[in-house]
C-alpha positions as CSV (number, residue, x, y, z in Angstrom):
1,X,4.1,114.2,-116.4
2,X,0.5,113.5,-116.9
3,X,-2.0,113.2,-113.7
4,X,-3.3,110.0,-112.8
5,X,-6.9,109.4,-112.2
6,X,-8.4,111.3,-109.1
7,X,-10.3,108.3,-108.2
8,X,-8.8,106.5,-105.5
9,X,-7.0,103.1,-106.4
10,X,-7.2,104.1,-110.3
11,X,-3.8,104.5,-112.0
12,X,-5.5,105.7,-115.4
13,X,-4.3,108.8,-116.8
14,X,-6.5,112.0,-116.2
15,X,-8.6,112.6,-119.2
16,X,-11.1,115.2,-117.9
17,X,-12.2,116.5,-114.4
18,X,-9.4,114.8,-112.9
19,X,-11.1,111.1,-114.0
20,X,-9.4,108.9,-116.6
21,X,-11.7,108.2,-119.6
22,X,-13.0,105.1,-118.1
23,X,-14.6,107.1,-115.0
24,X,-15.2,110.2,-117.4
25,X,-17.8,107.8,-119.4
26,X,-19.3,106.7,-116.6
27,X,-20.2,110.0,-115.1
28,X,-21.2,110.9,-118.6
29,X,-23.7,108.0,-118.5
30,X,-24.4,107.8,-115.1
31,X,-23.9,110.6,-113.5
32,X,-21.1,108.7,-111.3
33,X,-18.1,108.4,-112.3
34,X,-18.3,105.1,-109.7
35,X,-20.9,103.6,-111.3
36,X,-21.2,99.9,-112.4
37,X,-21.8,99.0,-116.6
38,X,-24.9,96.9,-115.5
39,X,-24.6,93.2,-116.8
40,X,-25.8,92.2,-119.8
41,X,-29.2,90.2,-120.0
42,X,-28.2,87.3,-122.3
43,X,-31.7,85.4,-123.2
44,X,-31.8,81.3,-123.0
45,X,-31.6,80.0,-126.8
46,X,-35.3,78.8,-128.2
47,X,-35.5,75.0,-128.9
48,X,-36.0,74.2,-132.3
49,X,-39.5,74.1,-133.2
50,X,-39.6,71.4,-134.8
51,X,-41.4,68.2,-133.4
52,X,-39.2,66.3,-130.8
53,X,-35.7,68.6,-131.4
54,X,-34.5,70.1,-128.1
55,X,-31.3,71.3,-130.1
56,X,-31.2,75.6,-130.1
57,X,-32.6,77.8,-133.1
58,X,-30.4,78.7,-136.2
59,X,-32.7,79.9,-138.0
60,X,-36.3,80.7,-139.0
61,X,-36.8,78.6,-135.9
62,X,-35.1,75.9,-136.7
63,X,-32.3,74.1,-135.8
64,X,-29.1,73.8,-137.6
65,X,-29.8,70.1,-139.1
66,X,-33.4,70.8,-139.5
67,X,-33.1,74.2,-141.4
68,X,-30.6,72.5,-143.9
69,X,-33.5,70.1,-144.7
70,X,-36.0,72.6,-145.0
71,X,-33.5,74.4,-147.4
72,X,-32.4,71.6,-149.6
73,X,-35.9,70.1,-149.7
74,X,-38.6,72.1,-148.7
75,X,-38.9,70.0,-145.5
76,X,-37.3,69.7,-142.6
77,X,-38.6,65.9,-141.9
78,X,-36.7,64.4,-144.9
79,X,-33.8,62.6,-144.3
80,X,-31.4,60.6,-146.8
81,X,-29.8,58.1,-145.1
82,X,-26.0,58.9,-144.9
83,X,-24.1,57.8,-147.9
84,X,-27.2,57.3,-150.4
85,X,-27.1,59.4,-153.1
86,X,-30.4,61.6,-153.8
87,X,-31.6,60.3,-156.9
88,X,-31.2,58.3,-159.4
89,X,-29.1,60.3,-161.8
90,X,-26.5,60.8,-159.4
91,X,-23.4,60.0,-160.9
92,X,-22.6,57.8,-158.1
93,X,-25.4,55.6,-159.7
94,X,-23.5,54.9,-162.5
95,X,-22.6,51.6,-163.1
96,X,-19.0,53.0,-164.3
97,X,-18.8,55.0,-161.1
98,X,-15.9,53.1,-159.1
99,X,-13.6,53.0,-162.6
100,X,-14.7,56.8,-163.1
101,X,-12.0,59.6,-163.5
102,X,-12.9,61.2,-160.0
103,X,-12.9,57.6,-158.4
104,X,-9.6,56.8,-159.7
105,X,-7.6,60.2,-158.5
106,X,-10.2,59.4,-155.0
107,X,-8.1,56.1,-154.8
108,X,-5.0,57.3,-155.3
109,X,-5.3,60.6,-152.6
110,X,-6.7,57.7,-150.2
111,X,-3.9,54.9,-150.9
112,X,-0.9,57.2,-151.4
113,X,-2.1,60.6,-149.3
114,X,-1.9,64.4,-150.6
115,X,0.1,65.2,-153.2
116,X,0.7,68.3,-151.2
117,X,3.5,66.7,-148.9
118,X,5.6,65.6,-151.5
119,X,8.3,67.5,-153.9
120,X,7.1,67.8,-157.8
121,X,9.0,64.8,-159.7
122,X,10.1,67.0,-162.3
123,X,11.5,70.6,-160.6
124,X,12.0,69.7,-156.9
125,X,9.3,72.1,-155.8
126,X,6.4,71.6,-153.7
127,X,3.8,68.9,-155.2
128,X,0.3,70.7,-155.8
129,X,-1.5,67.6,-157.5
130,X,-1.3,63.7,-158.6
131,X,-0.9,63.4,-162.3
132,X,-0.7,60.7,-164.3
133,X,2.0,59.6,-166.4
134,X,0.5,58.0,-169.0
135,X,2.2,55.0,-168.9
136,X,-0.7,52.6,-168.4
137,X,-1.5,50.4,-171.6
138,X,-5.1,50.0,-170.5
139,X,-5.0,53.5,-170.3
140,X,-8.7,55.2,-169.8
141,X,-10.2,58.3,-170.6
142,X,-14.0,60.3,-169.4
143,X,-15.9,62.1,-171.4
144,X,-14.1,65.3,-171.3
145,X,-11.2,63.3,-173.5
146,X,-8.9,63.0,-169.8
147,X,-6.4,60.3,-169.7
148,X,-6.6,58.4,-166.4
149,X,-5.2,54.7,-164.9
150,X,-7.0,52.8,-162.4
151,X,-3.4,52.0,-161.6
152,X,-2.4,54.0,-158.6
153,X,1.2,53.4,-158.8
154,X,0.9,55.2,-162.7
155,X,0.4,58.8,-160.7
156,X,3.3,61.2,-159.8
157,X,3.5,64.3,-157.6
158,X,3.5,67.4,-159.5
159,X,3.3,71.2,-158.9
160,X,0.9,72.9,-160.6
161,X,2.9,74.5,-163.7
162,X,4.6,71.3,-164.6
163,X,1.4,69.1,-164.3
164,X,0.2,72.2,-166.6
165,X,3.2,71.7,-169.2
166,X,2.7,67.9,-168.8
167,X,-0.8,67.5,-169.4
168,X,-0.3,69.9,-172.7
169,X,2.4,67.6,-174.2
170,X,0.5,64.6,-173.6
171,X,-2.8,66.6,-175.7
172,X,-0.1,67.4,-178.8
173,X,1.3,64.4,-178.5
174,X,-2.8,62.6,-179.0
175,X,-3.7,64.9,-181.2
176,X,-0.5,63.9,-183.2
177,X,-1.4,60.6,-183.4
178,X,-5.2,61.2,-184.0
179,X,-3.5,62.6,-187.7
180,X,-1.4,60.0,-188.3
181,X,-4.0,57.3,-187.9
182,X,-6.9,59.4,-189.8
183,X,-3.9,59.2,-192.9
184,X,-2.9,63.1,-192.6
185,X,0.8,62.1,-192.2
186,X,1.9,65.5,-193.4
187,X,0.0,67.5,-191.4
188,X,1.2,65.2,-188.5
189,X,4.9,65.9,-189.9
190,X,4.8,69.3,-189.9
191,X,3.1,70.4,-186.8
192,X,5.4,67.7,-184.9
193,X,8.7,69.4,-186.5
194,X,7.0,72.9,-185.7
195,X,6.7,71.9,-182.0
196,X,10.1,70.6,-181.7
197,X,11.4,73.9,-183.1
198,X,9.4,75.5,-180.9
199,X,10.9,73.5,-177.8
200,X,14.2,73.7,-179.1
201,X,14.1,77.9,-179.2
202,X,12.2,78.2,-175.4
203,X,15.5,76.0,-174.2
């Protein structure tokens, strides 16, 4: 059985000369093994240096809020009041902004909560985004050619490789019709009959 610690009240394990490693490094740094570690001078934070701010340094002297300014403008006494966008191509300045794609899925999250704590619609698993099911005969789309509704109701819980498979039928399915209205009805034909084959063989 190991010795304890020749130091009276100490039930470390001897290390070397009959002291546990505690007492050991203290001798070593010391030169008694009783010695106190000597507490640790914290210094009192700075104040920001900026006029007025009592609020401790972050950085370059600087508060937190201030330094962000200074950052993101070159100077820490601008401010934007909150909820103003910063300039005037912002896309929030658009006068299409509340009917916007972002907006619409923003309205949705708000009125019906994260997608996340429901089940996917289509395989039971767990719901990773809203997607819309393109049921909406005012149907919308942005500039990246992305079907939306400004219906909330029109969205469904999906995970992430259904909404993946869904949004993909949905593009053949527009680009199907895109031939068939330009007068390619052939070409429309044959690729539709090409992707049913190719469904029917995956099932």
């Amino acid at each position: 059985m190991k010795r304890a610690c020749s130091i009276g009240g100490c039930c470390g394990p001897a290390y070397a000369r009959g002291w546990c490693r505690n007492h050991h490094q203290s001798w070593l740094r010391h030169g008694d093994p009783l010695a106190a570690r000597p507490a640790r001078k914290r210094s009192l934070p700075q104040p920001c240096g900026f006029e007025g701010c009592s609020d401790p340094v972050r950085a370059y002297g600087l508060c937190f809020t201030h330094y962000c300014r200074w950052r993101k403008h070159g100077d820490p006494r601008i401010v934007h009041p909150p909820g103003e966008p910063p300039g005037p191509d912002h896309s929030q300045r658009r006068p299409d902004w509340a009917t916007s794609y972002a907006a619409a899925h923003r309205r949705v999250y708000r009125l019906r909560g994260p997608a996340v704590s429901k089940a996917c619609q289509r395989c039971g698993a767990p719901a990773k985004h809203w997607a819309y099911d393109h049921s909406d005969p005012d149907e919308r789309r942005n500039d990246q050619g992305l079907a939306y509704s400004l219906d909330p109701a029109r969205y469904r819980p999906l995970c992430r490789p259904c909404h993946v498979h869904d949004d993909a039928r949905h593009r053949i399915l527009a680009e199907l019709w895109t031939e068939i209205r330009s007068g390619d009805e052939l070409a429309a034909m044959v690729r539709s009959f090409q992707e049913i084959a190719g469904g029917s063989s995956e099932a």
